[in-house]
N, C-alpha and C positions, 0 to 999 in steps of 0.2 A: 619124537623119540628122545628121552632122557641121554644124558654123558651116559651113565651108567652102562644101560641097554647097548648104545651104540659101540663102545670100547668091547662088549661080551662080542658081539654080534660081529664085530669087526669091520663097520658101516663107516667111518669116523672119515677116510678117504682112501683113495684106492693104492696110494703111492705110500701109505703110512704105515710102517712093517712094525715102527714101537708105541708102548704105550706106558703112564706113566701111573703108578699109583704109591697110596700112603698107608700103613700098617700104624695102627696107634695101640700098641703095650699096656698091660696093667702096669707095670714095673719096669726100672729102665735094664735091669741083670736082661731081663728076656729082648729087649731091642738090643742088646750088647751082644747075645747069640746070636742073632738074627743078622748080625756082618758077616757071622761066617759062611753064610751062604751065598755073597757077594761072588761076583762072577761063577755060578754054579749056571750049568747048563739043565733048563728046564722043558724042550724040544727041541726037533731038529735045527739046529740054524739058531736059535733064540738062546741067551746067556740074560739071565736076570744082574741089575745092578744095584747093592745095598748099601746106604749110607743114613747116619743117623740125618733127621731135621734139624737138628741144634748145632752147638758147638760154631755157629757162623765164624767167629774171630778166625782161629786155628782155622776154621780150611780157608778164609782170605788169604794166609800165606802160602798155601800149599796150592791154589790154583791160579789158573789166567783166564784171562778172558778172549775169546777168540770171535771176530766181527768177519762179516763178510763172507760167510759160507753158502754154500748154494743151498737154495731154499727146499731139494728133495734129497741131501744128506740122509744117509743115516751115523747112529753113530758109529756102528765099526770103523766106518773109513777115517773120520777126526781120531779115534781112537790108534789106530792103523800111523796115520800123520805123524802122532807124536809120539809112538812107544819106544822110538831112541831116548826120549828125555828124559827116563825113569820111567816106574813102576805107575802104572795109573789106577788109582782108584773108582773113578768113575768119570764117565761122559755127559753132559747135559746139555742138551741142544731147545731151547727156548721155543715152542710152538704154540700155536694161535690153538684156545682151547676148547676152539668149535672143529675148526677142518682137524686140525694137527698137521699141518705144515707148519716146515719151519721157516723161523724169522727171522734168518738170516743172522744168525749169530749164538754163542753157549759158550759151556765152561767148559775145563779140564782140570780134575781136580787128581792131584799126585799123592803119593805115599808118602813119597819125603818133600820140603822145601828146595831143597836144593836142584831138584830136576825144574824148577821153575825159572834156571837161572837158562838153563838150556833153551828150554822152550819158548821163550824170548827171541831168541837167535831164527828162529822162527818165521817174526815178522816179516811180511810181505814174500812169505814162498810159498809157491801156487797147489790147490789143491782142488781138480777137476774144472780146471782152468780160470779158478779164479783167485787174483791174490789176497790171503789172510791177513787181518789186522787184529796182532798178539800184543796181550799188554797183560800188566796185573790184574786180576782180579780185586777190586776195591769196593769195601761197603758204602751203601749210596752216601749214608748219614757223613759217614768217615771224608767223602770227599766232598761233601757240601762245606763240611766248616776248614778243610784243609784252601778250599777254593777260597771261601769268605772269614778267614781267622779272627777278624773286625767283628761280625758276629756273634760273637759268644757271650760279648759281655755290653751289646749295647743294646737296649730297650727299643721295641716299637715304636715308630715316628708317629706322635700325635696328629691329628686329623686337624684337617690346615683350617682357617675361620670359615665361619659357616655366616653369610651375610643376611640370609633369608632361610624358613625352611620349607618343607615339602607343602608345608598346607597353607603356604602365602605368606605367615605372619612372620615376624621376627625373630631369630633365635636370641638368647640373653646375648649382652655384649660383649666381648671382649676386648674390648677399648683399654687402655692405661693414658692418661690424660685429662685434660680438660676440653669438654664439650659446649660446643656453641649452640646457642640456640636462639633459633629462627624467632624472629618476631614479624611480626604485618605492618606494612608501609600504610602510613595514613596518606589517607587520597585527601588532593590539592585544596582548599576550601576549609578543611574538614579545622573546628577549633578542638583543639588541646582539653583535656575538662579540667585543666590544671588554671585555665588565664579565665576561666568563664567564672573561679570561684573566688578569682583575685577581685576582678570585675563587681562580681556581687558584694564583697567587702567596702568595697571605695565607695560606692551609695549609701 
């Protein structure tokens, strides 16, 4: 059974009351109406949630990130959680995109910034007995180079010497200096062909 099928059909798991889908626009005017039907009630019990796919920057400051929810959330209740903080925009709770359970973790995303100051306050108070770990919401990119700032401006470390390669033989050298080279020990006995032509001369 396709996603598709399974989400009509409402197969997806038995504990999974939401579902998550994507409207793609000829034009963005038409996606820009299309918020105003954000929290519109579309059957008993079920409120749809509308938000553009873009604009990522702008809602990194207007959301957080909330870890440690229990894995059959919905999201009325995180939603429920935080509606002292301000006005909420929308709820997203991160599920596995076979069962649709969740992973234990989502977002909050606000009307304004400033309810994110609130919601912060937050951290570590309990919700269906477990406690929440609230923080900014930050883009992954954003915090890979805030972590590694050294990164930005310095080149991939070249691949260390390579003394033989895959197929036995030698890779070229990278040697800087002067090389020795092996010569063969003459065995005990053995004349020189240097003394045998001095030899020949003297006669």
């Amino acid at each position: 059974m396709s996603r598709k099928l399974a989400a009509i059909k409402r197969k997806i798991h038995p504990d999974q009351k939401n579902i998550n889908a994507y409207v793609v626009f000829k034009d963005e005017s038409a996606a820009a109406k299309a918020l105003n039907r954000n929290g519109a009630q579309i059957a008993d019990g079920f409120r749809i949630r509308v938000d553009l796919a873009s604009e990522t920057s702008s809602r990194d400051k207007r959301s957080v990130f909330v870890g440690n929810l229990p894995y059959k959330i919905e999201d009325s209740a995180v939603e429920e959680h935080f509606a002292d903080c301000g006005d909420i925009v929308a709820v997203r709770i991160v599920r596995d995109p076979l069962t649709g359970v969740g992973r234990g973790f989502g977002y909050v995303l606000f009307e304004n910034k400033d309810a994110v100051h609130l919601a912060l306050k937050l951290n570590n108070s309990e919700l269906m007995g477990r406690k929440l770990r609230v923080m900014r919401s930050v883009n992954k990119d954003k915090l890979k180079q805030s972590s590694n700032p050294s990164l930005k401006n310095v080149s991939k470390p070249k691949k260390g010497l390579n003394f033989a390669s895959k197929n036995g033989g030698h890779s070229k050298s990278l040697f800087i200096g002067e090389k020795a080279v092996l010569t063969k020990r003459k065995k005990k006995g053995q004349k020189k062909s240097g003394q045998t032509k001095k030899q020949k001369k003297q006669k």
